[in-house]
N, C-alpha and C positions, 0 to 999 in steps of 0.2 A: 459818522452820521451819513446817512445815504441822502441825495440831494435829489428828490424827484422833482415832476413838474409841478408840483404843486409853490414850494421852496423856489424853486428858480421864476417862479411867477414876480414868487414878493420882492425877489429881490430882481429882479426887471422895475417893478414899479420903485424902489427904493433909489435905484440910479438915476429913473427918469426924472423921479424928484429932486435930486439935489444936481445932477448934471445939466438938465433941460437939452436949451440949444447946445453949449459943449461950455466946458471950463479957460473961459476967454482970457484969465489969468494967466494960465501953462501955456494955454496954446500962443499966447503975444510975449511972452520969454525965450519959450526954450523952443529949439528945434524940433523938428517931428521923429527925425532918427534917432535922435540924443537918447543916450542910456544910459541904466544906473543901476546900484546895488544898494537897499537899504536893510535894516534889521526890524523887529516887533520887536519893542521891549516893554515887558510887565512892571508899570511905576509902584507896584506896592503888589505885598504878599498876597495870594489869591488862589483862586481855582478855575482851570481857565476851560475856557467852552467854546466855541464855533469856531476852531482852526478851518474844519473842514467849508463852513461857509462863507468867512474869510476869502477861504482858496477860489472859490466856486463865484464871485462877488470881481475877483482882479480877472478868471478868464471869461467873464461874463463881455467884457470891455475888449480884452484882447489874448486869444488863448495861448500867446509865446509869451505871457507874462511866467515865471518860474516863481511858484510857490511853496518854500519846502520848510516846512513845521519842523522846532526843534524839540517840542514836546506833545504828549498827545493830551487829546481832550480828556478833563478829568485826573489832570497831574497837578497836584500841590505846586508849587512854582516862588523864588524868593522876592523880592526888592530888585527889581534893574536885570531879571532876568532876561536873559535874547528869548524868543518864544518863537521866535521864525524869520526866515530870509526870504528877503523879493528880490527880482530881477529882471529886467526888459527893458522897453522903452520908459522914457520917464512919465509921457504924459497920459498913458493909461493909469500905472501905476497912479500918478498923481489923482485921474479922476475919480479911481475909486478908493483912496487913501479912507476918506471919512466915512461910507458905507458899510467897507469892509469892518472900521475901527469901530461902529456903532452896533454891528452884529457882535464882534468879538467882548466888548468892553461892558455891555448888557448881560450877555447871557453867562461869561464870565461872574457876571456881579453874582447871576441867580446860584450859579454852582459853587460862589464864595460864601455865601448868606447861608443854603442848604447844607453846606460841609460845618459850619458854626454851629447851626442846630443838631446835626447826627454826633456832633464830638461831644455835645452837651450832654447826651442824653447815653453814651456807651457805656457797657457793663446792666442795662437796663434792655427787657423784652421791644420796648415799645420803636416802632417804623417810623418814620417823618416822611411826612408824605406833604403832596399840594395839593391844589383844588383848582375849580373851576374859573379862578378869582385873576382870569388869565388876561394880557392884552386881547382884546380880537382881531380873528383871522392869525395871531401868533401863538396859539396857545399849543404847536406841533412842538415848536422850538423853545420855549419856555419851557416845556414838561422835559422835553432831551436833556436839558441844561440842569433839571431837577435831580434827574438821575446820575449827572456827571457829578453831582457834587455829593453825591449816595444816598438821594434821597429814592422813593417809589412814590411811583404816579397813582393816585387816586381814580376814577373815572375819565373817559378822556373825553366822555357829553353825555347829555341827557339818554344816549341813544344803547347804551354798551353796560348799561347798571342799574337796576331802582334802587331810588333812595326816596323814599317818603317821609314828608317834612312837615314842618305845622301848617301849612298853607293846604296840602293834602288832607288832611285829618279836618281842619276847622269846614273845608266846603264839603265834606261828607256829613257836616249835620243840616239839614235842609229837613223843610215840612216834609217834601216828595216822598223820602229814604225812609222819615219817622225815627232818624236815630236824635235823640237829645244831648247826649251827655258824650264827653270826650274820649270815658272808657270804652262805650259800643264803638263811637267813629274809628276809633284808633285799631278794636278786634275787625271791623267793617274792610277796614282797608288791609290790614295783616292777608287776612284771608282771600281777599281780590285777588291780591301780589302773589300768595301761594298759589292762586290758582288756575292765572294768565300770565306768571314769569316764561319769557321764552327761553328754551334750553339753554344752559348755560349760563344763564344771567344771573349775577347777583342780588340778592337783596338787603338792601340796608334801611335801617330804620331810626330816625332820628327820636332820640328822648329827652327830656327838661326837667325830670323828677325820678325819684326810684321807683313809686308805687307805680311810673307806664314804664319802668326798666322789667316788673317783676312781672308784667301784661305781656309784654314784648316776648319773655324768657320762651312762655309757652309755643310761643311759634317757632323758636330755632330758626330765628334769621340768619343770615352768613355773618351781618355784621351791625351793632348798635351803637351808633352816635350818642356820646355824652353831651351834650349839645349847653355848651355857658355853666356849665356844673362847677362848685367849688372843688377844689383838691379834697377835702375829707368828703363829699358826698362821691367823686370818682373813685375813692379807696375804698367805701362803702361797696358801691356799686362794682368793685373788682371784689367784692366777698360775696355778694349777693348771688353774682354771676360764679364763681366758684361752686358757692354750695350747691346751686341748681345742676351743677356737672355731674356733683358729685351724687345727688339724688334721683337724675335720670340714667346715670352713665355715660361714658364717653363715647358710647358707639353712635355716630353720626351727629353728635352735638357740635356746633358750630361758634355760634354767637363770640364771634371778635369783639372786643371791646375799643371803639374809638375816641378819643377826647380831642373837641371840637370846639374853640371859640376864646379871644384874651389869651393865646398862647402867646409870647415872645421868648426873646431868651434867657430871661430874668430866673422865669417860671418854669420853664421848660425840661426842666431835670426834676425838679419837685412833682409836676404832672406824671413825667417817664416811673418815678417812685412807687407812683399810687400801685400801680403794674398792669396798667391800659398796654393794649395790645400796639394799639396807634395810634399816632399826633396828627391832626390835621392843618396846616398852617396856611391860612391866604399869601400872606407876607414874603414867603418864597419868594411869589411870581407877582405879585402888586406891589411891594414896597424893597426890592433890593436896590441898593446902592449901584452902580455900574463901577468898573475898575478900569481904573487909568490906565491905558494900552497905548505905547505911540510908537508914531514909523518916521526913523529918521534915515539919513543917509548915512551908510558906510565907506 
């Protein structure tokens, strides 16, 4: 992962927070010369992510700290694995032991969690993807970690995709416009989006039933959210969208099929069944566990 200034921002403000004035503990023990040799070790099987920020974190403090990764981002990893050696003085190392360990052990988790839902779901067309459902100001690093663990990134903001959603559709029916009913809003806004997309940009359109799936069809979106759909209305909806293929032809017909919302892992291979193009998952990036990562001395 390439570390611009954006990354080395946060984690400036990340040291200043837990270092402040300085680590008055290290610094009233050990001497200031004093060095040492410690190792990473991964307390439970995982998938690991931000070696490189890690690294980026120890020479933030002091750049003759030696950090050398024994695996790379995105490497399955056992029980008690070594994942990396430090080297320097002690009391950089020391200050930024727990910084570094709280980028690593985080995003770690999100590429551990990510790699559980892509192994659930193989032998099956359908992508596991994240969402928007990100910490803020960290959703650069969360989405990386997405990927390390095989997942693909969904949007990466409001800015770089349309997605129209019932909140869109429902304030397009107003006295002003004269549209009543959710069919016209829904053709109202289809047509907008075809007609002010800026080059390039995707369009995706959220749906809640079949009969706005078979609304949607006509437009040849890039891509349509099954948006809270049960598993037999999404295999409906993966026949529905089939035949329409096969009754306009393939040439330029798009409409990806996404399945959106109550996914976990439970369900998750039943969903991939139906034969939805893509999984969309908050829980990635909101609800992963962090993986136990510690640095001891060698």
């Amino acid at each position: 992962m390439i570390i611009g200034p954006y990354i080395k921002k946060l984690i400036q403000k990340a040291l200043k927070e837990d270092i402040g004035s300085g680590d008055i503990t290290t610094n009233t023990i050990l001497r200031k010369a004093r060095k040492g040799k410690f190792v990473m070790l991964a307390r439970e099987k995982s998938v690991i992510s931000g070696l490189g920020i890690a690294k980026a974190v120890f020479e933030a403090i002091d750049m003759e700290v030696r950090f050398k990764p024994l695996v790379n981002d995105g490497m399955n990893v056992a029980r008690d694995k070594a994942i990396a050696y430090v080297e320097g003085r002690c009391w950089p190392v020391l200050a930024a032991e727990r910084t570094a360990l709280n980028f690593l052990c985080w995003l770690s988790g999100i590429s551990s969690l990510t790699d559980c839902f892509v192994r659930a779901v193989e032998g099956t067309r359908a992508q596991i993807m994240d969402t928007r459902k990100t910490l803020p100001a960290f959703r650069r690093l969360q989405k990386y970690a997405v990927r390390m663990g095989g997942g693909v990134n969904h949007r990466m903001g409001l800015y770089d995709q349309i997605l129209i959603k019932d909140n869109h559709i429902a304030l397009t029916m107003t006295k002003s416009t004269n549209i009543k009913n959710k069919k016209d809003a829904l053709k109202s806004v289809l047509e907008a989006a075809k007609e002010r997309a800026g080059k390039g940009k995707k369009i995706e359109v959220e749906v809640n039933s079949l009969s706005m799936l078979k609304i949607v069809l006509e437009y040849n979106p890039d891509i349509i959210m099954l948006d809270n759909m049960s598993i037999g209305n999404m295999a409906q909806a993966v026949k529905i969208r089939d035949a329409y293929r096969v009754k306009v032809g393939n040439l330029g017909f798009k409409a990806l099929l996404e399945a959106s919302g109550r996914v976990n892992i439970d369900n998750v291979r039943n969903i991939a069944a139906t034969g939805v193009d893509r999984i969309s998952i908050g829980a990635l990036t909101h609800s992963a566990p962090s993986i136990d990562i510690s640095l001891e001395v060698r």
